[in-house]
N, C-alpha and C positions, 0 to 999 in steps of 0.2 A: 842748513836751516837759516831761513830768515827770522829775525824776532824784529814783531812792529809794539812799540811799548804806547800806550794809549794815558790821556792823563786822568779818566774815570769809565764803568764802564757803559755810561750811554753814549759818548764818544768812540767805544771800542764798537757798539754796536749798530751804528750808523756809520763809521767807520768799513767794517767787515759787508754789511750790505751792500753799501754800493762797490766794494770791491767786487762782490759775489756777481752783482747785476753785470758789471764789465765785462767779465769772464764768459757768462754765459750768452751774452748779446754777440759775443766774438763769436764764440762756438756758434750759432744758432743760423751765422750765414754761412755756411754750407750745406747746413743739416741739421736735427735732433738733437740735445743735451739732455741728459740724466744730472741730477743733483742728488747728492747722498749727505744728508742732515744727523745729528745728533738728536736725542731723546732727552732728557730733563728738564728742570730749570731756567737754567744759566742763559739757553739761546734763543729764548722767548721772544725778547725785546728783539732782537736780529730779525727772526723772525715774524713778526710787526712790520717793521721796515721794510722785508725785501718782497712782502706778499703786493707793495706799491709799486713794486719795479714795471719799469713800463716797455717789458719784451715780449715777445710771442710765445706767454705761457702755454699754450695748445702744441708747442712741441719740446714741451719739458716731461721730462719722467723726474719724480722726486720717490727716494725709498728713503727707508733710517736705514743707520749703520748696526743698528740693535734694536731689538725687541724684547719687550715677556711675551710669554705666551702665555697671554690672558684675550679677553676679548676686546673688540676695535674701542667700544663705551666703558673699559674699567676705569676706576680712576688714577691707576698707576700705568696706562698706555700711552705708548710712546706714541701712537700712532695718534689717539686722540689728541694728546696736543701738537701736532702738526696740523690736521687738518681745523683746528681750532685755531691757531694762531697762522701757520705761512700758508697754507691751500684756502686764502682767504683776498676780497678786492679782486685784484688781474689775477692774484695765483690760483685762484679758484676755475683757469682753463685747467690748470698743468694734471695730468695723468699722476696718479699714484698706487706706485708698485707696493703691496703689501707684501712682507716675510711672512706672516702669519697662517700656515696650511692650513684648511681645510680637514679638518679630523686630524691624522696622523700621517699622509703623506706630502714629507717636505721634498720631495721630488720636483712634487709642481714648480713652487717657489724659485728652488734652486736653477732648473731649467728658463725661466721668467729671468732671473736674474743674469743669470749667463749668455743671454742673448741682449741684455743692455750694457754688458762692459766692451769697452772700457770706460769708468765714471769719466765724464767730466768733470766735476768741482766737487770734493769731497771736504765737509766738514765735520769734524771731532771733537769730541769733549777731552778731555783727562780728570782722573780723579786723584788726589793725595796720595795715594797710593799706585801711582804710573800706570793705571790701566786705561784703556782707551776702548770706546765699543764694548763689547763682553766679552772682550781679552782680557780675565783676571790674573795677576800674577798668583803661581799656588795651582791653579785649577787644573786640574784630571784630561782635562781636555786642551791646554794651551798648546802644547808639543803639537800636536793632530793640527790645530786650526793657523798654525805657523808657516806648516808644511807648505812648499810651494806644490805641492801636490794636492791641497785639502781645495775642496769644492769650494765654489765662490761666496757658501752661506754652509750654518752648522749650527745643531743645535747645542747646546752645554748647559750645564747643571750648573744651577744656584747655589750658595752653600746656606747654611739653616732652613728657616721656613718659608725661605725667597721664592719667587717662581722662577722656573727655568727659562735660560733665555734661546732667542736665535741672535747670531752675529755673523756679519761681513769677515772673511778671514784674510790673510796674508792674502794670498793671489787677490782677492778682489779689489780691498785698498790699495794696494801697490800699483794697483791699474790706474790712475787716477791721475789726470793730466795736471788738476791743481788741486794742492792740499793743505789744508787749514786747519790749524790746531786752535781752538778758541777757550781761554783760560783767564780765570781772575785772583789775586790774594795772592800775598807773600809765599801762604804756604805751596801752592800750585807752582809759583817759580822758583822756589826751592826745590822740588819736586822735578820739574823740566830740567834743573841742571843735572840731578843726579843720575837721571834718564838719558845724559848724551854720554855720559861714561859707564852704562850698565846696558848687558845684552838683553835683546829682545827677550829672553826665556822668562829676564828677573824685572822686569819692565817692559810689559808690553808695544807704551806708544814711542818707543825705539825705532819701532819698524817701519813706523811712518814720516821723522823726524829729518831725514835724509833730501833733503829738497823742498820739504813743507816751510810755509809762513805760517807763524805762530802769532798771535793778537792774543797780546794781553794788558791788561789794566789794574791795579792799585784793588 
């Protein structure tokens, strides 16, 4: 694991962009790139920034790493703030791959997704609680989507009144040429340490931790 310590975070986030622009400018002279983005908050401003990059968005595919399954216009869609904030300026060529089936078959999706790995540059959240994508630690379904056996995408159960999500599993981030953890607050790098000495089962973003660069800021 690389850690790049940022001294706030609009620094972390113009930072992390033009890292992301490099990466993908590389990849993009051979051939195609895929980007796999996080959903929240936190990556807004990043995303601002990198919708400016000035590469050949018409051969990018961008998907999240997670989902609800609500619709593309809820106001808890991860997907609507992507295409609000990065599929916006040049990013507004780049192709974007929805998780989100159609009625009830995630076949589609999963197939779609399995014909675009291996990711090129995958970026991740974490939460206080070491989870990363909708790898919850606890969840009925973590074991399954750990699996190096488990499909590239999977749906899993919310716990209360959440809505259910889809998420990227083991095989699929694990596919990923560059990977990027994006993280802010004492509490979250408290968090990251105790996640390089705890197994993926009991800490999710363990799995990804292994060669990923980590950005974080104060």
């Amino acid at each position: 694991m690389n850690l790049i310590e940022y001294p706030d975070t609009g620094t972390l986030m113009t930072g992390l962009a033009t890292r992301l622009q490099r990466e993908l400018r590389e990849a993009l002279l051979p051939g195609p790139a895929t980007l796999a983005v996080p959903g929240g908050s936190t990556p807004g401003p990043m995303f601002d920034a990198l919708s400016e990059a000035d590469i050949d968005w018409s051969k990018v595919t961008v998907m999240l790493t997670d989902e609800r399954q609500v619709p593309a216009d809820h106001e808890r869609s991860n997907e609507r703030l992507v295409r609000g904030r990065l599929l916006q300026n040049r990013a507004a060529a780049a192709t974007f791959l929805r998780l989100v089936p159609e009625g009830d078959d995630i076949a589609t999706p999963i197939a779609a997704l399995a014909a675009m790995l291996p990711i090129t540059v995958l970026v991740l959240g974490m939460g206080a609680d070491m989870h990363t994508a909708s790898l919850f630690p606890g969840s009925p379904d973590l074991a399954a989507a750990l699996s190096d056996l488990a499909p590239p995408l999977m749906a899993v159960a919310a716990s209360g009144d959440l809505e259910d999500r889809l998420t990227l599993t083991a095989p699929a981030l694990n596919s990923a040429r560059h990977t990027h953890l994006l993280i802010t607050g004492d509490e979250k790098r408290a968090a990251l340490a105790r996640a390089l000495t705890t197994p993926a089962t009991e800490a999710p973003v363990a799995l990804v931790l292994d060669g990923a660069t980590v950005h974080w800021a104060p």
